[in-house]
C-alpha positions as CSV (number, residue, x, y, z in Angstrom):
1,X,23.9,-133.4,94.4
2,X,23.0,-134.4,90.2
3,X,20.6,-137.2,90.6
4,X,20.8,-139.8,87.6
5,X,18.6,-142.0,88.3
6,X,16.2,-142.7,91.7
7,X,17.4,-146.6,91.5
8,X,21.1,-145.0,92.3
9,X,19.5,-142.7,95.1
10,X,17.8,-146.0,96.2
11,X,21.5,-147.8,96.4
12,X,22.9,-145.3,98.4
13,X,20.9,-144.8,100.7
14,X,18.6,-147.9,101.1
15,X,19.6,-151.3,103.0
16,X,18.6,-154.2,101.3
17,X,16.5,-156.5,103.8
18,X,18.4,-159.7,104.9
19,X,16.2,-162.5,105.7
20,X,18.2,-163.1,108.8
21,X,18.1,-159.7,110.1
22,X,16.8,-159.6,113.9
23,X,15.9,-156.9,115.9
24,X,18.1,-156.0,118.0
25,X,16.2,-154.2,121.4
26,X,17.6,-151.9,124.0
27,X,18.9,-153.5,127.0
28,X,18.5,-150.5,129.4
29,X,14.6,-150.8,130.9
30,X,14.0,-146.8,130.5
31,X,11.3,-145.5,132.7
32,X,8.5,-143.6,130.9
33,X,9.4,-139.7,131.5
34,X,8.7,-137.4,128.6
35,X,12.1,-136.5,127.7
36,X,13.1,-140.4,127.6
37,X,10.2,-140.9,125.4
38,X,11.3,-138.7,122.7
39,X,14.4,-140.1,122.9
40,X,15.6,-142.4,119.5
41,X,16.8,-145.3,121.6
42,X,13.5,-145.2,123.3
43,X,10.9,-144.9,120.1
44,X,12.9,-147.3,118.1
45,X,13.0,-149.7,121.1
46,X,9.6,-149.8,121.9
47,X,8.3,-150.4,117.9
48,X,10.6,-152.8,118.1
49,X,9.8,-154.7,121.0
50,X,5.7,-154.3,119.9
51,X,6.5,-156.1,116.6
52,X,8.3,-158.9,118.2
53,X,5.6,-159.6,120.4
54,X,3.3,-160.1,117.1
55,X,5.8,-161.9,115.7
56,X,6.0,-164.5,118.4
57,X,2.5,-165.2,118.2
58,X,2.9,-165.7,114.5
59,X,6.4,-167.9,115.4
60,X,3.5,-170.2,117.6
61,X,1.4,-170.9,114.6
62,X,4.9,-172.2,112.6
63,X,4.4,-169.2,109.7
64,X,7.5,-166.9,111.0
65,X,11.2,-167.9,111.5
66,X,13.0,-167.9,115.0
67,X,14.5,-165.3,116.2
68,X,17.8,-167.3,117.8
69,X,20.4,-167.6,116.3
70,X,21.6,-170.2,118.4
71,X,18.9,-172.7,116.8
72,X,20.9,-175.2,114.0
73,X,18.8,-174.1,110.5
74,X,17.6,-177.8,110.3
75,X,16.1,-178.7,113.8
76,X,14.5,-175.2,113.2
77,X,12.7,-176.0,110.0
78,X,11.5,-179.6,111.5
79,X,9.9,-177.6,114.5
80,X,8.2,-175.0,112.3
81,X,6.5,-177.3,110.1
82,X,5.5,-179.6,113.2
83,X,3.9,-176.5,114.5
84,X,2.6,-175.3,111.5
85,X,1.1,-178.8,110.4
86,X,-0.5,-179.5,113.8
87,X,-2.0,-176.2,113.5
88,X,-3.6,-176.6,109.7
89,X,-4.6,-180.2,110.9
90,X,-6.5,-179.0,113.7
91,X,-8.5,-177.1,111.8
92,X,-9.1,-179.4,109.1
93,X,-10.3,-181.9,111.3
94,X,-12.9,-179.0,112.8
95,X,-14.2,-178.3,109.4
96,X,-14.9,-182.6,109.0
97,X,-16.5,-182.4,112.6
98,X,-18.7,-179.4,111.5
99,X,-19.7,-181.3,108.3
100,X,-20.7,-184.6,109.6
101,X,-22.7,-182.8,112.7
102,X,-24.4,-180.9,109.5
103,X,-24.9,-184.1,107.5
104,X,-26.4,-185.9,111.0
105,X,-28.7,-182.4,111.4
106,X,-30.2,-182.4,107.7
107,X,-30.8,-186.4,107.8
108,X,-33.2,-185.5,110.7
109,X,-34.8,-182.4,109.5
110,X,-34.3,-181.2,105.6
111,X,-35.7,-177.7,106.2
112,X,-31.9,-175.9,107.2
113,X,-32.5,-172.4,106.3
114,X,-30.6,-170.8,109.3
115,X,-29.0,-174.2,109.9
116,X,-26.6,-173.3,106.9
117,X,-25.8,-170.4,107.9
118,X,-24.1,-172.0,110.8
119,X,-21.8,-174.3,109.0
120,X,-20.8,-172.0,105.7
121,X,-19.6,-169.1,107.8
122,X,-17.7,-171.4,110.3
123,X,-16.5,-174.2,107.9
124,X,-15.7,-171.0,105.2
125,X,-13.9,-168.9,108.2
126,X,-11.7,-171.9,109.2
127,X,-11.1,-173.1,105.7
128,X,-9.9,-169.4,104.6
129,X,-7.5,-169.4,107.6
130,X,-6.0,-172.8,107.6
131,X,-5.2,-171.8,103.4
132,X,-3.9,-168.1,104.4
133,X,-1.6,-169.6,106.9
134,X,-0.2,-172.4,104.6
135,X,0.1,-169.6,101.8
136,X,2.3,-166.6,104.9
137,X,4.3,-169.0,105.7
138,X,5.6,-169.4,102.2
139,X,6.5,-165.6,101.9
140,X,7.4,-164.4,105.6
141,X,11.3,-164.8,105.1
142,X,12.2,-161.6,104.8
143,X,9.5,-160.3,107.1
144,X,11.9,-159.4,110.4
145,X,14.6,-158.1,108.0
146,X,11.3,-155.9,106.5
147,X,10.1,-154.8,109.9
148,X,13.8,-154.3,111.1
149,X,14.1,-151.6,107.9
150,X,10.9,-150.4,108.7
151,X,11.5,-149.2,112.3
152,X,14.7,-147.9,111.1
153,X,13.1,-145.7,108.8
154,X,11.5,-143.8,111.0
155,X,12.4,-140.3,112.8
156,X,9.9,-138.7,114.9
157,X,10.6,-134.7,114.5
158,X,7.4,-133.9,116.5
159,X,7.1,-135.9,119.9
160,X,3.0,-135.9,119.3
161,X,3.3,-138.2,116.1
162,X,4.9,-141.1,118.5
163,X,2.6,-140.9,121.2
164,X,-0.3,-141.1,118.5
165,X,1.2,-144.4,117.3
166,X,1.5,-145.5,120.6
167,X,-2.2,-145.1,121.5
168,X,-3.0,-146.6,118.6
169,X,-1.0,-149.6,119.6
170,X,-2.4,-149.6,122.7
171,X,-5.9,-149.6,122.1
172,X,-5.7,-152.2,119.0
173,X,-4.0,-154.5,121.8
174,X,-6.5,-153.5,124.6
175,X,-8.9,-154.2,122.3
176,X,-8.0,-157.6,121.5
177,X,-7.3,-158.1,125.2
178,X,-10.6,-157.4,125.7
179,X,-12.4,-160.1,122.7
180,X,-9.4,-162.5,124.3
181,X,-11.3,-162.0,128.1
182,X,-15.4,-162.3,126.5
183,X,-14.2,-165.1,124.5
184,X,-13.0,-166.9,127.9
185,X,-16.0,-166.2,129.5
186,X,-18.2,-167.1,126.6
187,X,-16.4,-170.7,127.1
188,X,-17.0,-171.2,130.4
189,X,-20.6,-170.3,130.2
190,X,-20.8,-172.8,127.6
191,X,-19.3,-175.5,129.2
192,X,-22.2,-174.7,132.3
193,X,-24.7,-175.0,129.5
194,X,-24.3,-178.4,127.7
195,X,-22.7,-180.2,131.3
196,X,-24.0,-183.3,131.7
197,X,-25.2,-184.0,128.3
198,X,-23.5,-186.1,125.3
199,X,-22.7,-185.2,121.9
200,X,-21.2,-187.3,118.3
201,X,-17.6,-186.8,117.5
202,X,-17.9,-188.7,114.6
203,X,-20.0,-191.1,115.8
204,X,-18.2,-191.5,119.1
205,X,-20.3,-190.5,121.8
206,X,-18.4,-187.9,124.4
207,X,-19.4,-185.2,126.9
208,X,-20.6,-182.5,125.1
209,X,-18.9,-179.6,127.1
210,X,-15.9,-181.5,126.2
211,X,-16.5,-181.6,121.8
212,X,-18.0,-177.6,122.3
213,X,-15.2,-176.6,124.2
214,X,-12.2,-178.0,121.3
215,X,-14.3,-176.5,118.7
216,X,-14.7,-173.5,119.9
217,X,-11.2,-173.7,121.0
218,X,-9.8,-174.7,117.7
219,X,-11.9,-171.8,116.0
220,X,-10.3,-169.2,118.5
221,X,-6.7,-170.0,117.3
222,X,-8.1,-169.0,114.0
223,X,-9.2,-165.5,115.1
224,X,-6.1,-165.5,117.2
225,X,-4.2,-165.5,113.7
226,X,-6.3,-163.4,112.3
227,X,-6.0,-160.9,114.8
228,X,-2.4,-161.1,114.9
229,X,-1.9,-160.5,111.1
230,X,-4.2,-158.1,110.9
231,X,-2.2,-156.1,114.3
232,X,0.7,-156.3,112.0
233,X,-0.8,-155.0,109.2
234,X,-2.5,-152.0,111.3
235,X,0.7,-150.9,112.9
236,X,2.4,-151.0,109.4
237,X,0.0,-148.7,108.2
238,X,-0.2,-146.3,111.4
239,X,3.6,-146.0,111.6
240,X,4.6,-145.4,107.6
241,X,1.4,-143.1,107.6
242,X,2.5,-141.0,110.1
243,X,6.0,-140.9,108.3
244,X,4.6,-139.7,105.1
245,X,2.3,-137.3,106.6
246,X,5.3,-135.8,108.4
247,X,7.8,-135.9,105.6
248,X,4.6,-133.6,103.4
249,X,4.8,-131.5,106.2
250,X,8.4,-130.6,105.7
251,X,7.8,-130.3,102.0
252,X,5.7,-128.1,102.5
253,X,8.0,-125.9,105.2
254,X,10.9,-126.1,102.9
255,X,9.0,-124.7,100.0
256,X,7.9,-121.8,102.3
257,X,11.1,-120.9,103.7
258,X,13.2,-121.1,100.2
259,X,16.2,-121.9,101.8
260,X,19.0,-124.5,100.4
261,X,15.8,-125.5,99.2
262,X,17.3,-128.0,96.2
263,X,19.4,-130.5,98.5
264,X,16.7,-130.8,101.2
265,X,13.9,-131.3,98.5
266,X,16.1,-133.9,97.0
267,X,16.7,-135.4,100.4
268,X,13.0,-135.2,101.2
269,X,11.7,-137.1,97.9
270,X,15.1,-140.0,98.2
271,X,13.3,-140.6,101.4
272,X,9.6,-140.8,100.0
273,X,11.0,-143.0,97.4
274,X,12.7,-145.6,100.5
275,X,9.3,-145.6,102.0
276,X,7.4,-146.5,99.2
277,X,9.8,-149.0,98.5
278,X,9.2,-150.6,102.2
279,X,5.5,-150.2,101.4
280,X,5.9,-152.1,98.3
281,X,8.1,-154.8,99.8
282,X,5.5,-155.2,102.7
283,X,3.1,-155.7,100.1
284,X,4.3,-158.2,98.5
285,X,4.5,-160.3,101.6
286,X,0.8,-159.4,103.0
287,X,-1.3,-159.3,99.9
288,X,-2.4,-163.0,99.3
289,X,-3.4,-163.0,103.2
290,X,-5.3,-159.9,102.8
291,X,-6.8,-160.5,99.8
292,X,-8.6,-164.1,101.7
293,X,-9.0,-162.1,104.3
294,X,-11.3,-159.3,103.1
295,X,-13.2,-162.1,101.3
296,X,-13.9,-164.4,104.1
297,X,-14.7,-161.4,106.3
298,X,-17.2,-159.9,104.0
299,X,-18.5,-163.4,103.5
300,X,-18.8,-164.1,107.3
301,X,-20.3,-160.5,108.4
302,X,-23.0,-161.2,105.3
303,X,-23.9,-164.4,106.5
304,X,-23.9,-163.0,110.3
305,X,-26.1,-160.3,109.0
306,X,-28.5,-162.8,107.8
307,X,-28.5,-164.5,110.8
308,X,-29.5,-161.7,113.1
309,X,-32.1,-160.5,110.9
310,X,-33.9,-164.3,110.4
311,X,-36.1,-165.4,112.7
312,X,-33.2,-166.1,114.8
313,X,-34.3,-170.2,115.6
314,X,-32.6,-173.3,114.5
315,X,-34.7,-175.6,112.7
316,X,-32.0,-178.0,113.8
317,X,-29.2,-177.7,116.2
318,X,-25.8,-178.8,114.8
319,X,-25.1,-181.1,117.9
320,X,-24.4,-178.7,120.6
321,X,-21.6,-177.0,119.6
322,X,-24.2,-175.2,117.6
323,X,-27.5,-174.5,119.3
324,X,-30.5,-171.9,120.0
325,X,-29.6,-170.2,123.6
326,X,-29.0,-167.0,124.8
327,X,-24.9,-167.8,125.1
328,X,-24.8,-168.9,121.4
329,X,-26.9,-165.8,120.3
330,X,-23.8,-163.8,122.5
331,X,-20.8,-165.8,120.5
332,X,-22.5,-164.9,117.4
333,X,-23.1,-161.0,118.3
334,X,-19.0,-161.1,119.4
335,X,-17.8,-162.7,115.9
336,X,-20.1,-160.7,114.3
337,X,-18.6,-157.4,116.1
338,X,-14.8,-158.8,116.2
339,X,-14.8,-159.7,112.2
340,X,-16.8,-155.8,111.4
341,X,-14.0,-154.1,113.6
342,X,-11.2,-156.1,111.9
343,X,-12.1,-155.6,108.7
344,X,-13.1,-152.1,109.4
345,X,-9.6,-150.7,111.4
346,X,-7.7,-152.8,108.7
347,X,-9.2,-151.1,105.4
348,X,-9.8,-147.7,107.2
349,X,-5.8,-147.1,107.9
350,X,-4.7,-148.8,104.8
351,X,-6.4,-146.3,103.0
352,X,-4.8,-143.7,105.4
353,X,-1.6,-145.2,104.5
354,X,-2.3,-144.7,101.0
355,X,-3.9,-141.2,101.3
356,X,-0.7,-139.6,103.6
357,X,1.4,-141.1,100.8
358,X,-0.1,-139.1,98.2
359,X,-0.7,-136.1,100.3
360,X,3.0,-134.8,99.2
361,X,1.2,-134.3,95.0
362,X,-0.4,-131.1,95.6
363,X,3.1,-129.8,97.1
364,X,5.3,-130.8,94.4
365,X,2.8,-129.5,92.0
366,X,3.2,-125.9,93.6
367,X,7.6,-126.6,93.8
368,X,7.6,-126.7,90.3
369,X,5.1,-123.9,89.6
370,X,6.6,-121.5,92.7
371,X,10.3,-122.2,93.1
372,X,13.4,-122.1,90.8
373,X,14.6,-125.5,91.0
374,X,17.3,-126.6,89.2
375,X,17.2,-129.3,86.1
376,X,18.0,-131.8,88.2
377,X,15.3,-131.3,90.7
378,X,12.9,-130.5,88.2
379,X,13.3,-134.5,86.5
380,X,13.5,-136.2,89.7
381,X,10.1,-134.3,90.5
382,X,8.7,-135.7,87.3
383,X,9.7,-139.1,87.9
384,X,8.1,-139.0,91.6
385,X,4.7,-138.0,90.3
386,X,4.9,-140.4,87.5
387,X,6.0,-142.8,89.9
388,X,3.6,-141.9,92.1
389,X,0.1,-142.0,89.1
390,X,1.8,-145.6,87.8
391,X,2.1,-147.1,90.9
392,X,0.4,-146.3,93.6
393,X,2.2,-146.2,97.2
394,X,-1.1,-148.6,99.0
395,X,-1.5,-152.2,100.3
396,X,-3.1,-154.3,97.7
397,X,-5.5,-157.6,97.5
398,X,-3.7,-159.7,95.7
399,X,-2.6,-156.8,93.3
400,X,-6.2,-157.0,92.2
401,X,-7.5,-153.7,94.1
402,X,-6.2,-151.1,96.1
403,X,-7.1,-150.4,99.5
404,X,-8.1,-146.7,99.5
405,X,-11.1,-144.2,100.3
406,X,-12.5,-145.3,97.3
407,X,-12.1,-148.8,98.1
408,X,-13.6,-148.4,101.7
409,X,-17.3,-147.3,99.8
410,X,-16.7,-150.2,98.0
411,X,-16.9,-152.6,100.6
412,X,-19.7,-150.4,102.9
413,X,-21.9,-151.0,99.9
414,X,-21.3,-154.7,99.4
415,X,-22.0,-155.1,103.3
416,X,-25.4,-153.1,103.1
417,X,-26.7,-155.9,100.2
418,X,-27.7,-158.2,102.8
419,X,-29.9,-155.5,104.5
420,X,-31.1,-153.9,101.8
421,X,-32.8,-157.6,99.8
């Protein structure tokens, strides 16, 4: 088939996303037997079904659209923004909470070394997240129709490549399960801490178990959103990766063999081109978020850092949401070790995503030097790897860096500063 141009490959070939595209799940319950599980039905259903779940929890914090169809557009919107505001309101009324226990703290004792610490991480960390959920919820429109296109994209030739994305599902999830449990149990332990004794809200005196507790509480729902982007994000990356690792792979066969080997490598680069396309498109949804992200979470782990190598005591406490105690010192140590792992997983398979999708360069390098491919192979070859050195196939910060290997030193050495002053 003459190619004239990849934008009227893309036409053909490529469904444009619909913002009110759903997913649309199997019915049938399939039990887990190995040929079942390399079935499409199954695959599809069960990437589908894990992005829902995400989704929902996003739907909760008012930044995604509903699902039903049955919902009238207008009582819809009013509920989202209900949700959403009560959510943003929360937090900013933890952030004025944090500051006027910080204000009553350095009125008593000016030396706050450590004591600052304390509130710029938290009142930073809750500030970022309250303005990354205003700014998703402005672009997540066409993110079902996205994710929809996403899942649709994907064929799973080699029944190992979907049970690798499945463990990695799995242990992101148990994972979070798992911060979720020692979270709860950090709470309760607590509460036992500060019963019986009063704190300010405000200048309102109330139990203090009772001001920790919301505080604490109200911090959670911003790691909870966190968490939940970044799970997103992580399968994104995992799944597409996987897709352009595979579709190098069969490059590479078909160069090998020789066979019919203009259509298929036609076929093969349309398909490169569709994913890079959902890449982009996925990018342009996620990048503002990512880009606080990444900032806050370098922040926060520096200022953690500093923390736990100070002499570790409050000159001060910040009421007693914020003391000196062993169950404090273990809240700190689980931020500390739920923002590195984050940020870490995040920025690791991003750059994975970016590395599988410029794995296939070598390949089509040796096409054009090895094989006889015809004119129009030969151009639509050129315009991948020009496509491919002007605009990199990678998730972006804001379009202001690129989340690859290089990118991952990057942020290793900005995270040693604090331990190397």
């Amino acid at each position: 088939m003459t190619i004239k141009h990849e934008n009227q490959a893309e036409k053909e070939t490529f469904t444009p996303l619909n913002p009110t595209d759903v997913f649309v799940v199997p019915h049938k319950n399939l039990p887990p037997s190995e040929d079942q599980n390399n079935t499409e039905e199954y695959q599809r259903g069960y990437l589908q079904r894990a992005f829902e779940r995400l989704l929902w929890v996003l739907y909760l914090f008012g930044t995604v659209s509903s699902w039903s169809s049955r919902r009238s557009n207008e009582n819809h919107r009013i509920w989202t923004t209900i949700r959403l505001t009560t959510v943003v309101l929360l937090i900013v009324l933890f952030i004025l909470q944090l500051a006027f226990m910080y204000l009553q703290a350095v009125a008593e004792i000016p030396t706050t070394t450590v004591m600052k610490v304390h509130f710029l991480t938290r009142s930073q960390f809750t500030a970022m997240t309250a303005l990354s959920i205003v700014v998703f919820s402005t672009r997540t429109t066409p993110l079902r129709g996205l994710l929809a296109n996403i899942v649709k994209a994907c064929v799973w030739s080699e029944p190992s490549e979907f049970s690798l994305v499945r463990r990695i599902i799995l242990l992101h999830l148990s994972v979070i399960g798992l911060g979720a449990a020692v979270l709860s149990g950090q709470l309760i332990a607590k509460a036992f801490v500060v019963r019986g004794l009063t704190d300010s809200f405000f200048g309102l005196s109330i139990p203090a178990e009772l001001l920790s507790i919301s505080m604490i509480s109200i911090e959670s729902l911003a790691i909870c959103f966190r968490a939940t982007h970044v799970s997103v994000t992580l399968m994104m990356c995992a799944i597409l990766g996987l897709q352009f690792r595979q579709l190098t792979n069969d490059i590479k066969v078909v160069r090998l063999v020789q066979t019919n080997s203009n259509s298929q490598l036609t076929d093969l680069l349309r398909r490169h081109y569709r994913l890079s396309r959902l890449v982009k498109q996925f990018d342009d949804i996620f990048s503002p978020t990512l880009f606080l992200f990444i900032a806050s979470d370098l922040a926060l782990v520096t200022s953690l850092i500093s923390y736990f190598i100070s002499d570790s005591q409050l000159e001060a406490p910040i009421g007693h949401f914020i003391t000196q105690n062993a169950t404090d010192t273990a809240i700190y140590f689980s931020c500390a070790i739920g923002t590195e792992f984050m940020l870490t997983t995040g920025i690791v398979l991003a750059a994975y995503l970016n590395h599988q999708a410029d794995s296939c360069i070598p390949e089509l390098y040796r096409i054009i030097e090895d094989l006889d491919v015809s004119i129009d192979l030969d151009g639509h070859i050129e315009r991948s790897l020009r496509r491919l050195r002007d605009t990199p196939v990678a998730l972006t910060g804001l379009g202001l860096f690129l989340m690859n290997k290089s990118f991952i030193l990057t942020v290793s050495i900005m995270r040693d500063v604090p331990r190397g002053q």
